[in-house]
Backbone as a printed PyTorch tensor [residue, N CA C, xyz], in Angstrom:
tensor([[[  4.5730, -12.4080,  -5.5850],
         [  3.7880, -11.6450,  -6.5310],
         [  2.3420, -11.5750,  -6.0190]],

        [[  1.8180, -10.4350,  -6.1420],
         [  0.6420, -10.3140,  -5.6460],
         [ -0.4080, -10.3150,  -6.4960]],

        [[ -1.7400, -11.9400,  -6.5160],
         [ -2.5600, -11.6500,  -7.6440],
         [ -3.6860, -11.5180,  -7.7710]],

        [[ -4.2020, -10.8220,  -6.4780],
         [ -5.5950, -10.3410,  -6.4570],
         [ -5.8200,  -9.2410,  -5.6600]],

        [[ -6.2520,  -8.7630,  -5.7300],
         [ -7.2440,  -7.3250,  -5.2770],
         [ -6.7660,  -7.6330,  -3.3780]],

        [[ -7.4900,  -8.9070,  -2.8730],
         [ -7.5230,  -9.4870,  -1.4860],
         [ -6.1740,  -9.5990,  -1.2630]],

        [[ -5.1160, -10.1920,  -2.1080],
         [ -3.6920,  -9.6740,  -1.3510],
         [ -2.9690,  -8.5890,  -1.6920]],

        [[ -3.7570,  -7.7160,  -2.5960],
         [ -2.6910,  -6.7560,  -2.4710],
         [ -3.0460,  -5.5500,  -1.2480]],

        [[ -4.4230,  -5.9090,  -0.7140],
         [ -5.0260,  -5.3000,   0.3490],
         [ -4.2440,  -5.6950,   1.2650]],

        [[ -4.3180,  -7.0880,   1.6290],
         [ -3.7580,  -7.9700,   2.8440],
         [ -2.0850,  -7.6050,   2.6730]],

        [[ -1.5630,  -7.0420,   1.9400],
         [ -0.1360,  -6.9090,   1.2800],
         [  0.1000,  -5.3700,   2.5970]],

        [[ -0.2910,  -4.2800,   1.8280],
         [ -0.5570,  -3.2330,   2.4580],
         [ -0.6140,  -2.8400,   3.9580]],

        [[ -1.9960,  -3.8290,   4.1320],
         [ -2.2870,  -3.4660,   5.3330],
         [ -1.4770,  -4.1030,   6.4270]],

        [[ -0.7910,  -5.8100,   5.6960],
         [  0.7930,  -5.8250,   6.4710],
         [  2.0280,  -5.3400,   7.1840]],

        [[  1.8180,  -4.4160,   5.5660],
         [  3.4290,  -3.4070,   5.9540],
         [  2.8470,  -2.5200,   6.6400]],

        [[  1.9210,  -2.0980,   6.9270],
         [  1.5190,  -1.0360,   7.7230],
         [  1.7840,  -1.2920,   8.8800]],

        [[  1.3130,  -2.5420,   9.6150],
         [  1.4610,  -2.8190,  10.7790],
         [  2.3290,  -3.3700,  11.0420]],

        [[  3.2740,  -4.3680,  10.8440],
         [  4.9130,  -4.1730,  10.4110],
         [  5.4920,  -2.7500,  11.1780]],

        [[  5.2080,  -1.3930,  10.7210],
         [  5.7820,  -0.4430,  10.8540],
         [  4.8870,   0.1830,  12.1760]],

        [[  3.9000,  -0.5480,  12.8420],
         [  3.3070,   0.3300,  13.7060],
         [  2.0280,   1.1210,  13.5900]],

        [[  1.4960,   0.9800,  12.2570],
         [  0.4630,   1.7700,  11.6040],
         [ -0.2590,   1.0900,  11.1400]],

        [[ -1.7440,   2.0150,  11.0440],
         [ -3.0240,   1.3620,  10.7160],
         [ -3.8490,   2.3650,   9.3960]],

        [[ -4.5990,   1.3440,   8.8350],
         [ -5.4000,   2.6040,   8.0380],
         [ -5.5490,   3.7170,   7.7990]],

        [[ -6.2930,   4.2710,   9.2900],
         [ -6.1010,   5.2740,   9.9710],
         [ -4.9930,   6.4860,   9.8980]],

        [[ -4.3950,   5.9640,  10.2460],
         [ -2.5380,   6.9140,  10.0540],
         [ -2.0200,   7.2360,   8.7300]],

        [[ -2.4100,   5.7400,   8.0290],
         [ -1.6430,   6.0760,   6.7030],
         [ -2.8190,   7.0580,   5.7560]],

        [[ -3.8480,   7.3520,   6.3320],
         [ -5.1110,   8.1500,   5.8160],
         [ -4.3930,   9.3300,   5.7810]],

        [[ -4.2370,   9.6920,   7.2550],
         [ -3.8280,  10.9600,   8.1430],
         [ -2.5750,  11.2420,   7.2740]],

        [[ -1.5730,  10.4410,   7.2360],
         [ -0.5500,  10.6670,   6.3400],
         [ -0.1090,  11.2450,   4.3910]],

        [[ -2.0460,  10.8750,   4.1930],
         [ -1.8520,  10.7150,   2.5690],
         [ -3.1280,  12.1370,   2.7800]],

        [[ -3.3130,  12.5620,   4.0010],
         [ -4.0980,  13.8450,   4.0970],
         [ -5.5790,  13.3720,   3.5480]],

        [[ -5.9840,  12.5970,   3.9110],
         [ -7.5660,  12.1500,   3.1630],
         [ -8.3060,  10.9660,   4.3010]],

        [[ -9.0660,  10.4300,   4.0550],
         [ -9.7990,  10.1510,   5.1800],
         [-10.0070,   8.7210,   4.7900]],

        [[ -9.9240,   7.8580,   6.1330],
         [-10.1800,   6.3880,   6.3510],
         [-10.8840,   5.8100,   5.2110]],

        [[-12.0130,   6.1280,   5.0800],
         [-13.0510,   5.4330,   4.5160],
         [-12.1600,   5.6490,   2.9700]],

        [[-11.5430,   6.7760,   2.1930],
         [-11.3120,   6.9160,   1.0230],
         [-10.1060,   5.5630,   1.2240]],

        [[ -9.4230,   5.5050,   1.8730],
         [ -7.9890,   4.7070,   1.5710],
         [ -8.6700,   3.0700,   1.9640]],

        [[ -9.5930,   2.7910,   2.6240],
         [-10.0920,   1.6580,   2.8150],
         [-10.7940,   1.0850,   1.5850]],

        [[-11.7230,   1.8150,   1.1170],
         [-11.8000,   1.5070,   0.0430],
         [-11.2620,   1.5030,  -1.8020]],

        [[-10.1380,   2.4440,  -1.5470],
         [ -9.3520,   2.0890,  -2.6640],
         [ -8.2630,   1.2830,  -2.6400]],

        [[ -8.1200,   0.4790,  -1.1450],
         [ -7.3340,  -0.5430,  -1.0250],
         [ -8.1670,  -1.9090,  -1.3540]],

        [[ -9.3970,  -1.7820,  -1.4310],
         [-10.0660,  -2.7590,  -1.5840],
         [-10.4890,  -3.5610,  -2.8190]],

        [[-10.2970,  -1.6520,  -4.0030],
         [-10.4570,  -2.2410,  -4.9900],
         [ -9.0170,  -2.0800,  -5.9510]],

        [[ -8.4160,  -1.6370,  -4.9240],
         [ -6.8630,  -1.5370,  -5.6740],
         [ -6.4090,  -0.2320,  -6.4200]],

        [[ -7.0000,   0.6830,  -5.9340],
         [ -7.1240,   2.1500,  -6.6310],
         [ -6.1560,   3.1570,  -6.4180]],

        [[ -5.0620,   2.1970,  -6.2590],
         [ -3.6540,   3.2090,  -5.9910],
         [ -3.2680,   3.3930,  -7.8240]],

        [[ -2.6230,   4.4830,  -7.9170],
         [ -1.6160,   3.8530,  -9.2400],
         [ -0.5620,   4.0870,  -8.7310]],

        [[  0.5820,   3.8550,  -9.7030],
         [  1.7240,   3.4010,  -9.4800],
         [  2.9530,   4.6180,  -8.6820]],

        [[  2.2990,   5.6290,  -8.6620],
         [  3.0620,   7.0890,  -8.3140],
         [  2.7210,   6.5920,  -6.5120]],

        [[  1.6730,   6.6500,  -6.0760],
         [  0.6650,   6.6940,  -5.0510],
         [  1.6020,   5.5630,  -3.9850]],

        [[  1.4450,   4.3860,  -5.0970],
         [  2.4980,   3.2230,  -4.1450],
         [  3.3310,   3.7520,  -3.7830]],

        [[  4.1440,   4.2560,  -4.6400],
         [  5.5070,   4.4800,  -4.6780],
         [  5.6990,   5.3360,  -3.4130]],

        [[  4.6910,   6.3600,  -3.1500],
         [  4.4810,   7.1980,  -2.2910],
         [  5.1510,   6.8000,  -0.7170]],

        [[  3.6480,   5.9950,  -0.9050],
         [  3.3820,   4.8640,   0.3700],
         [  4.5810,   3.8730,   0.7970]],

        [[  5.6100,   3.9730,  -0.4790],
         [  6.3130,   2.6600,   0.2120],
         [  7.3710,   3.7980,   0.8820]],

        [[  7.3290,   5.2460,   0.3070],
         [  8.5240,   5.8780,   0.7380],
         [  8.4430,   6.3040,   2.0990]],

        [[  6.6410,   6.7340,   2.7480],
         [  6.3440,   6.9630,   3.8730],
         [  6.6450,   5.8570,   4.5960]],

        [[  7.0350,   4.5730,   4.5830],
         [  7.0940,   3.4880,   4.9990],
         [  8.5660,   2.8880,   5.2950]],

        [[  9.2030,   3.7910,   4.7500],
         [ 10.8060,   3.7120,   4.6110],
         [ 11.0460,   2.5660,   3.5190]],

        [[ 10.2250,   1.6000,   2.8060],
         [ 10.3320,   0.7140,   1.4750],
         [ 10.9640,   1.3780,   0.4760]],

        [[ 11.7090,   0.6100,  -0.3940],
         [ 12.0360,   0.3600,  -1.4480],
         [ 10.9390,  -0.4180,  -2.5800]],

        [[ 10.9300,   0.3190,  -4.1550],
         [ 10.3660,  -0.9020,  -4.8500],
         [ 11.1230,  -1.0850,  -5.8430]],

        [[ 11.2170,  -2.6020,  -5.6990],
         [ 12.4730,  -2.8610,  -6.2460],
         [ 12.1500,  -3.9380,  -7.7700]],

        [[ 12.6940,  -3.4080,  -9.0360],
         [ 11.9870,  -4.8040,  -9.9000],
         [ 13.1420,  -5.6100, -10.3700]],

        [[ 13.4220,  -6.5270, -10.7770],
         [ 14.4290,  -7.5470, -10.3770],
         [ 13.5170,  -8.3280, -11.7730]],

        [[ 14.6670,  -8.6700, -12.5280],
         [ 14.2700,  -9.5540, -13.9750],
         [ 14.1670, -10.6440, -13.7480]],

        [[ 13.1760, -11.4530, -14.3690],
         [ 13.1680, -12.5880, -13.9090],
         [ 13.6560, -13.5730, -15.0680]],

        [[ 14.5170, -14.4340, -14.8110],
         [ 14.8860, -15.2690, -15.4520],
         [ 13.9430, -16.1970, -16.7430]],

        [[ 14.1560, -16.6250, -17.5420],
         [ 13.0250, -17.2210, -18.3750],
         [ 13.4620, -18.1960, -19.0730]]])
């Protein structure tokens, strides 16, 4: 589970490179420019469509799974 701003950045910028890709690319990919995706990774300024996006350019799944209680 991811619970701050710093890993869900560090989360991201993982799978990116994982797959071969950097900031940069996934900018180029979302048609908008470095500096915009750097800093809304920073402050977490995706919503939930946007991820979803990103995990599909990425070949990801998001998957939610109940958690026991």
């Amino acid at each position: 589970m991811i619970k701050s701003k710093q890993e869900f950045e560090y989360f991201i910028k993982g799978k990116l490179a994982e797959n071969g890709l950097n900031v940069a690319k996934l900018a180029t990919m979302l048609n908008t420019s470095h500096q915009n995706v750097l800093q809304r990774l920073k402050r977490c300024g995706f919503d939930y469509v946007e991820i979803s996006y990103i995990a599909d350019l990425l070949n990801y799944d998001i998957v939610w799974v109940k958690r026991d209680n």
